[in-house]
N, C-alpha and C positions, 0 to 999 in steps of 0.2 A: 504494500500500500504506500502510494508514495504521498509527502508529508503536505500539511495546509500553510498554503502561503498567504498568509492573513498579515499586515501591517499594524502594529500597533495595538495587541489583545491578548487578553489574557484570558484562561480555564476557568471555569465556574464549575459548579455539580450537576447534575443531571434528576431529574426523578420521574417515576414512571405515571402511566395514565392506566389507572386500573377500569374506566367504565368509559363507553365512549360520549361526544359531546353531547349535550342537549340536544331535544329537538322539541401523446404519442408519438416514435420515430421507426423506418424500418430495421433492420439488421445492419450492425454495425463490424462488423467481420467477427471471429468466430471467439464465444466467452472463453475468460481463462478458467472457467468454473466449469467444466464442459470436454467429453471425448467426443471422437468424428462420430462413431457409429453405437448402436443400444444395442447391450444382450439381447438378442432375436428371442421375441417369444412366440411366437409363429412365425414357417417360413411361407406362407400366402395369405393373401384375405378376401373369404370369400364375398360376392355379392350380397346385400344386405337384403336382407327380406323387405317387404313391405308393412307400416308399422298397421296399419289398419287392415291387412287385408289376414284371413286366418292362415292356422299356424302352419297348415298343411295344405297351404292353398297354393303356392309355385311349385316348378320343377327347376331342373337345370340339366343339359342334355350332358352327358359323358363323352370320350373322345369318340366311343362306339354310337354314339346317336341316341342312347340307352336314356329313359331321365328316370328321375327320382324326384321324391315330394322333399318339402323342407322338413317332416319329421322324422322320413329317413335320415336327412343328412346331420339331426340334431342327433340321433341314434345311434351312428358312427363315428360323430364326436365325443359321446357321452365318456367323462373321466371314470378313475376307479368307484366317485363316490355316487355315482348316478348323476352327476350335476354337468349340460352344456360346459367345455371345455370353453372357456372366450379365445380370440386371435387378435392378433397387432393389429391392430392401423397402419399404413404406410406413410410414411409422408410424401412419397414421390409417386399417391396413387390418388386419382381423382373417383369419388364414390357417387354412385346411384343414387339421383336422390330418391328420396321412400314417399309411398304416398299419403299424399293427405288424408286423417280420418278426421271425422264428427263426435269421434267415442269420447266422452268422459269418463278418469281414471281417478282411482283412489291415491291418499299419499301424504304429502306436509309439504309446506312452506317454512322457510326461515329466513330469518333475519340476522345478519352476522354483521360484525366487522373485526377489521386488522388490527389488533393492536399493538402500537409499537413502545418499545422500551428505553428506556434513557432519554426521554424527552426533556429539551432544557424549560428551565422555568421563562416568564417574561423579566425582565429586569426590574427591578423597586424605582420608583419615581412618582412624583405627583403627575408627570407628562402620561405617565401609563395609562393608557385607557381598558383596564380587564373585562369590560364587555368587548368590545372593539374587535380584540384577540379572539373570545371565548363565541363569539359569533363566526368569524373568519374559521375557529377549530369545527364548529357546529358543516359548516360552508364545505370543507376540505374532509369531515369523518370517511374512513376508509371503507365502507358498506358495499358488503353483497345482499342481494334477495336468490334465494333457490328453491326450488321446487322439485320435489323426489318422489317420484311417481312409483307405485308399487310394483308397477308392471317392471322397474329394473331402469328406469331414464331419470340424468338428471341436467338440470337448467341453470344454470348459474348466471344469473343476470348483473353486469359491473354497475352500479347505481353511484358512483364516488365521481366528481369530476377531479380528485387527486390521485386516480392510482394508477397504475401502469400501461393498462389500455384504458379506453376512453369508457363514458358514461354511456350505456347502451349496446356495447357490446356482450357478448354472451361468449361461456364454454358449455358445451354438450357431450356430452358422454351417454353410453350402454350399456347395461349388462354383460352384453354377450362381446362385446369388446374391449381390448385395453387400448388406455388414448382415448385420444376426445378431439372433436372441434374446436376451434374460435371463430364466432360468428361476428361478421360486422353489423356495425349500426343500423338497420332496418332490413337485415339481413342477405346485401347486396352481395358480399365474397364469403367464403368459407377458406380456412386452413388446416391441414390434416396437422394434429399435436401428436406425435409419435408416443410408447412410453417412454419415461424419461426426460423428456423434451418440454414438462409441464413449468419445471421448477426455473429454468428461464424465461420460458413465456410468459411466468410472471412478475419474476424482478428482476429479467435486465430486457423485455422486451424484443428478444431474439429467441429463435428455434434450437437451439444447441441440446444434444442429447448427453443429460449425467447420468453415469453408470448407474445400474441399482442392485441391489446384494438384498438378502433373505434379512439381513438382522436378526439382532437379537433383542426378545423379548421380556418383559418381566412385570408380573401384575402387580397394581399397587391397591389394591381393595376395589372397595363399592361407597358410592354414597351417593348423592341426588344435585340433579342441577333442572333447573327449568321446570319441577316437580315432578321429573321424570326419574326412576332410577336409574345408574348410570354405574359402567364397572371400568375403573381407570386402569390406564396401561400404561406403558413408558416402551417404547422401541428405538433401538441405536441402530446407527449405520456407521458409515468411515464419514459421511456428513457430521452427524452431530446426532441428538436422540428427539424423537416424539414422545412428547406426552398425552394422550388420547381420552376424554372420557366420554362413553359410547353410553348414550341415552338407550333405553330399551322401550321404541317405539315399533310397535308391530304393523300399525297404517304405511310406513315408509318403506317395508317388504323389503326389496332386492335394489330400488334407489337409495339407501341409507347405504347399503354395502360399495354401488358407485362413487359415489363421497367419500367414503371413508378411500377406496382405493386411490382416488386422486388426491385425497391430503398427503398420503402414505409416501406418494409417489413424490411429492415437491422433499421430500427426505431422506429420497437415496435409498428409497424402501422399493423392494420388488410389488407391487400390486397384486402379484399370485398369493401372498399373503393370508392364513387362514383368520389372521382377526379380522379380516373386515367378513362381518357377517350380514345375512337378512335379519329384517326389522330392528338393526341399530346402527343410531343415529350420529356420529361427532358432532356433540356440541361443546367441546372446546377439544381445540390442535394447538402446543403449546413447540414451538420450536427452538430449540438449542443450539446452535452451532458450533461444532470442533474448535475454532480458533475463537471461537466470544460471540456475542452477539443473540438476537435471536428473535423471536414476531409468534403472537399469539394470534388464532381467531377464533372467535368467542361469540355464542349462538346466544342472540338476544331474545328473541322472540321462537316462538313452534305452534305453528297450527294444522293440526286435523281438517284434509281436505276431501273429500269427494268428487269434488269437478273440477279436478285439471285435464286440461285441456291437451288431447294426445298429439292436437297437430302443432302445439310452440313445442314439441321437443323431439321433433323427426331432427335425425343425422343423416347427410342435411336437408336442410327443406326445399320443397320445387323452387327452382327460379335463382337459389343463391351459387354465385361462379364458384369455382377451383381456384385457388387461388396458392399457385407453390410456392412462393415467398414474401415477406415482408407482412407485416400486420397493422394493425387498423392503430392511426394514432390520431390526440387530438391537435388543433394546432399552438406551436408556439410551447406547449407546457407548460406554460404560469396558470396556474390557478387559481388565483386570484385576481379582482379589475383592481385599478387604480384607488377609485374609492373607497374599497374592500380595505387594501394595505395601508392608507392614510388612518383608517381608525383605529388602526391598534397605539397611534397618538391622540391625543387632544391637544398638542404647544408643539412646535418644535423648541430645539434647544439652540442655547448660542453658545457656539464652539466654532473654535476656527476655522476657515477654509481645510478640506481635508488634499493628508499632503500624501497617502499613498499613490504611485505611479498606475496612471491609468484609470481611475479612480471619472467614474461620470461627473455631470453636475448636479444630477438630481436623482434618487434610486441607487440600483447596484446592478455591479455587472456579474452573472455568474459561471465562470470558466471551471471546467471540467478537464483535465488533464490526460483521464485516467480513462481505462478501456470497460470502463462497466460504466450502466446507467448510473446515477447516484441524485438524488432528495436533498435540497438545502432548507433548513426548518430553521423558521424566522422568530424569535417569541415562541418554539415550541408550534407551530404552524406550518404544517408543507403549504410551502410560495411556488416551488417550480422544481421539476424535475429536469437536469442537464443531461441530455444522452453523449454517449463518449467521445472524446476529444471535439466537444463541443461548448457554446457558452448561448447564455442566455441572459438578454436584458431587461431587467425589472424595476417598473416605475410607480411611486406611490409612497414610499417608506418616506417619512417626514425626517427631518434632521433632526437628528440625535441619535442615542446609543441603545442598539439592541444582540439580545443574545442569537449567533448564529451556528447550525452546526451543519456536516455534511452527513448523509449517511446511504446505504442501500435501502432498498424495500425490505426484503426479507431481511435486514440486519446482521449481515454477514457482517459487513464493514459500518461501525456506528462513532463516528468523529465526535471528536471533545467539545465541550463548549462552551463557545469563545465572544469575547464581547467585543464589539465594533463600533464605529461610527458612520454613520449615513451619511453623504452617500460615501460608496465604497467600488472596490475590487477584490475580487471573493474569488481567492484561486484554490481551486483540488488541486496537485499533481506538482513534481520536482520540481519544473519549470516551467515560468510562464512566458512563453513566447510568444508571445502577442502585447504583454509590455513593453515600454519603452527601455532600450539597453538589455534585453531579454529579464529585465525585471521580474 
């Protein structure tokens, strides 16, 4: 990690955010977090059925012309334990889309968000404005909505305009598959997420595949969240370890086990995995990382559903393209308007002209040095996300001194935190080259 070139600041402490607030770029060459290719868990993948239409309702011809129904073909997959064997996704394969049904399915809804740790506090001042801030936190909370259909589908809807793909984007997953979609905003492209492939797709916004290993397991009791009972787990890889506590909701059937495989997986965890079971639920994924760090998500709400709706969660849906690279971002990455970042003042302060080099006149500039996306949190507020060797310019912060820090999404890498003066130049990385005198 190379070091913060910040002018003129010094380390404060950090404290976490245990509840959340009141109420994008393409591929940027290949992560250092990341090998070329995933342990094959299948070497083909067949054609997808259709989700509406019954179970044994296609065929598919053999080289001999011969066909078979899809519950033969589920019959010849079937593992030692009687259970559909699932197969890979490809990501260099463009899929079928499935047809539209009218069916309503049983299942839950939830309400999540990310949350992260070592958030700095806002600095002491009468200029402070703690609503300002706690409004712009409320603006930026990091929320998913998901829906887990019993039938084995799950929906993950991105609702945050601060996280790593945009507001409206969706990932979809199956039962009978590992891997998932990323759906764009009104559902215009699709991208195959291989496995593996998940745990960039979410914090550094690139497709890159991390190994994944069986782990090891170890239970840590039973107790209750959300008034649901729930039996905690902890799972390690060469990443770092899961902490898991699995709600035992029997309406969520074999989408609660979808979930659970895609959390598993953003942790270096093979998703063949026998904890992810039917009818339970994660409602909290507690993640640790080997070198520090780490990012919870933590299920706020759970409702018992009836009528979901089977056509939002065909993989993919009629009409949406293939789309083999790059993903869906929003523009620019500030997150916040102008207006937004002015109230986390009410005075600016009188302090000299600032004399860091390169330094705007008004706002900050934020340069990114380093080869991973990275989050600059303002007062404890994601302001902008900088994708790598890249900078971005932010306008709004009033003159005076606030706490800034860098850090990843997932919190691999979570930077110290440091006080500044407005406006600034807010460099990640060795050097900064784009200053004056390579400043």
């Amino acid at each position: 990690m190379g070091a913060l070139a910040l002018t003129g600041l010094t380390t404060t402490s950090g404290c976490d955010v245990t509840r959340p607030p009141d109420p994008g770029a393409p591929e940027a060459g290949t992560s250092p977090n990341a090998s070329i290719f995933p342990a094959p868990l299948a070497s083909e993948v067949p054609e997808l059925p259709d989700a509406g239409a019954p179970a044994d309702a296609s065929t598919d011809a053999d080289a001999g012309g011969r066909t078979s129904s899809a519950d033969e073909r589920r019959r010849a997959s079937l593992t030692d334990s009687g259970a559909p064997s699932p197969v890979s996704l490809a990501p260099d394969a463009e899929l079928p889309a499935e047809a539209p049904s009218t069916r309503d399915v049983a299942g839950v809804t939830l309400e999540a968000f990310w949350r992260w740790r070592d958030i700095p506090p806002a600095p002491r001042g009468p200029e402070v404005s703690l609503e300002g801030i706690k409004t712009a936190q409320r603006l930026t909370a990091l929320t998913w909505s998901m829906d887990l259909a019993d039938t084995g589908r799950l929906r993950i809807r991105f609702t945050s305009r601060a996280l790593p793909l945009p507001a409206g984007a969706e990932l979809r997953a199956r039962s009978d598959r590992y891997g998932a979609i990323v759906l764009w905003p009104n559902s215009s492209d699709y991208r195959v997420i291989a496995p593996g492939a998940l745990r960039t797709t979410l914090g550094e916004r690139r497709v890159d595949v991390t190994p994944l290993a069986a782990g090891t397991v170890k239970a840590e009791g039973e107790g209750r969240r959300l008034g649901v009972p729930v039996r905690r787990i902890e799972i390690a890889s060469g990443l770092g370890s899961l902490r898991l506590e699995l709600g035992k909701v029997p309406e969520a059937g074999e989408g609660g086990a979808v979930l659970c495989r895609s959390l598993v997986e953003i942790a270096g965890i093979d998703p063949h995995t026998t904890e992810c079971q039917s009818g339970e639920v994660p409602l909290l994924a507690a993640y640790t990382w080997q070198e520090g760090g780490g990012i919870t998500l933590e299920v706020t709400t759970l409702a018992k559903r009836t009528d979901l709706a089977s056509s939002e969660m065909l993989v993919p849906p009629p009409g949406a393209r293939w789309n083999p690279s790059g993903l869906p971002t929003a523009p620019g990455g500030v997150f916040l308007t102008r207006d937004e970042i002015a109230a986390f003042r009410s005075a600016p302060l009188q302090l000299p002209p600032p004399s860091a080099p390169g330094a705007p006149g008004e706002g900050f500039l934020a340069v990114n040095q380093l080869d991973t996306l990275h989050y600059l949190l303002v007062d404890g507020v994601a302001v902008v996300a900088v994708p790598p060797l890249s900078e971005r310019y932010v306008i709004g912060t009033t003159r005076g001194r606030y706490a800034v820090q860098w850090r990843t999404f997932l919190g691999e890498s979570i930077g110290p935190v440091l006080q500044t003066e407005m406006p600034a130049r807010l460099v990640l990385g060795e050097v900064d080259a784009g200053a004056p005198d390579g400043g």
